[in-house]
Residue, then its C-alpha position, 0 to 999 in steps of 0.5 A: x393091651x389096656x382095660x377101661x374100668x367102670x368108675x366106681x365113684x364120680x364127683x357126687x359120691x360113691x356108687x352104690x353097686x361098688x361101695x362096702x357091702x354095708x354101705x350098700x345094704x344101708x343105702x338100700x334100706x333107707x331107700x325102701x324106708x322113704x318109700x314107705x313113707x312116701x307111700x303113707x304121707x299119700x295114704x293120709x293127704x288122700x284121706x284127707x283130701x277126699x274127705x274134706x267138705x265141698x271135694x266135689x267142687x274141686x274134681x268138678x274144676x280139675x276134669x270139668x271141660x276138656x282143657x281143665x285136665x290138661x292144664x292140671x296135667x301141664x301143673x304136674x308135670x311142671x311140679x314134678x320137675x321141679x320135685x325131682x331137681x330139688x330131690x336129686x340134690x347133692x348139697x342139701x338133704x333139707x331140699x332133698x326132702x322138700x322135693x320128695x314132700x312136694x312130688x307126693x303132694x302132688x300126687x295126692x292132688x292129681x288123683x283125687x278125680x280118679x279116687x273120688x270117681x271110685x268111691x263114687x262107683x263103689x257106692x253105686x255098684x256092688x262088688x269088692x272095693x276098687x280102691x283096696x283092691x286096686x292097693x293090694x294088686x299094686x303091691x303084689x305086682x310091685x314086690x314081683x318087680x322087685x325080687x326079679x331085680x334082686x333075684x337076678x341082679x340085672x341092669x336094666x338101665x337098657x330099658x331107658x329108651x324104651x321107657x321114655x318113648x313110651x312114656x312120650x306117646x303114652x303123654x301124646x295119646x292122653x293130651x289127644x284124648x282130652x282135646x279131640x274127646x276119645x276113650x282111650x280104652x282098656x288096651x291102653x290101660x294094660x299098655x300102661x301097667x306094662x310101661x310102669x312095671x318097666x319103670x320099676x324094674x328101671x328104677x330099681x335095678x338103678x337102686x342096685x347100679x348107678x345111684x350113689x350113696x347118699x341119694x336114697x332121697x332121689x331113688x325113693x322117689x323115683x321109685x314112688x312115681x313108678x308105683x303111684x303110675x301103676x296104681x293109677x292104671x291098676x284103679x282104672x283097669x278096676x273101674x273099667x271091669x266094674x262097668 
């Protein structure tokens, strides 16, 4: 009778579920440190971006017609491949940072419509703020997905079908709204806080299992793109309730 072993190690290094357990414990913490810097190098290009002169001009060029989203949607979709190619890299550390640095300003640019809308709406409406609000629910639903992969030590890698299916006609549905002008409504909006909280269970259950030591670049990130997708949901559930 003979056993297949799970490799505990490939070509590009160590996996981290099976490396020393401080090996393990290091690489875990570098990763959640880069996400929070991650977090706070977006917290400041927003700032910035919101409050520069003229920043009306730039959301009335980005969702102005019905083709200018898109076309920003297909820029952010092609910078982020690019981001997370250059973040995954195993041979430069400098590229790996220029991918998670080039994936956050990304992110900045891509939500100013939304963020400036908010503001706007707080301006308008009285009520809590969205924006805080919306910060505060994200990191509470962030940190609830967090401890049920470390509570339970669960691979959820199984979700990995799933998660781009759905990511696929979440893309078709949002490319299908802006061409043919229909609300996507709020069903939707708890559709996809339902599918960024599969990415981060997936994504952190990857932090556990399969990334390697040494990729703690490339788990940050991947980890910052599924909370930055479910605050941009978090913020429109908010804005639809101030409505």
């Amino acid at each position: 009778m003979s056993y297949v072993e799970t490799p505990r190690q490939d070509s590009m290094g160590v996996f981290a579920e099976w490396a020393q357990a401080n090996e393990r414990s290091d690489f875990i913490a570098k990763t959640y440190m880069h996400l929070v810097g991650a977090i706070g190098m977006f917290v400041i290009l927003e700032t910035l971006l919101l409050n520069m002169p003229g920043i009306e001009n730039l959301v009335q060029m980005m969702i102005g017609s019905r083709y200018s989203w898109l076309i920003v949607l297909g820029l952010f979709i092609l910078v982020s491949y690019v981001a997370e190619s250059w973040a995954q890299s195993a041979v430069n550390p400098t590229t790996q940072y220029l991918g998670l640095g080039l994936y956050v300003a990304a992110e900045a640019v891509i939500f100013v419509p939304l963020l400036y809308l908010a503001r706007l709406m707080d301006a308008r409406i009285a009520g809590p703020g969205i924006i805080p609000t919306a910060a505060g629910a994200t990191l509470g639903l962030f940190g609830l997905m967090t401890a049920v992969v470390f509570v339970t030590r669960k691979d959820f890698s199984f979700l990995r079908t799933v998660l781009w299916f759905g990511a696929l006609a979440a893309l078709g549905l949002i490319v299908a709204g802006a061409v043919f002008q229909f609300a996507l409504g709020v069903v939707f909006i708890y559709a996809m806080i339902a599918l960024a909280c599969g990415y981060i269970l997936y994504h952190t259950s990857n932090v556990l299992h399969h990334y390697r030591i040494g990729q703690h670049v490339a788990a940050a990130l991947a980890l910052f793109a599924a909370v930055a997708l479910l605050f941009w949901y978090i913020v429109q559930l908010f804005m639809s309730r101030r409505n």
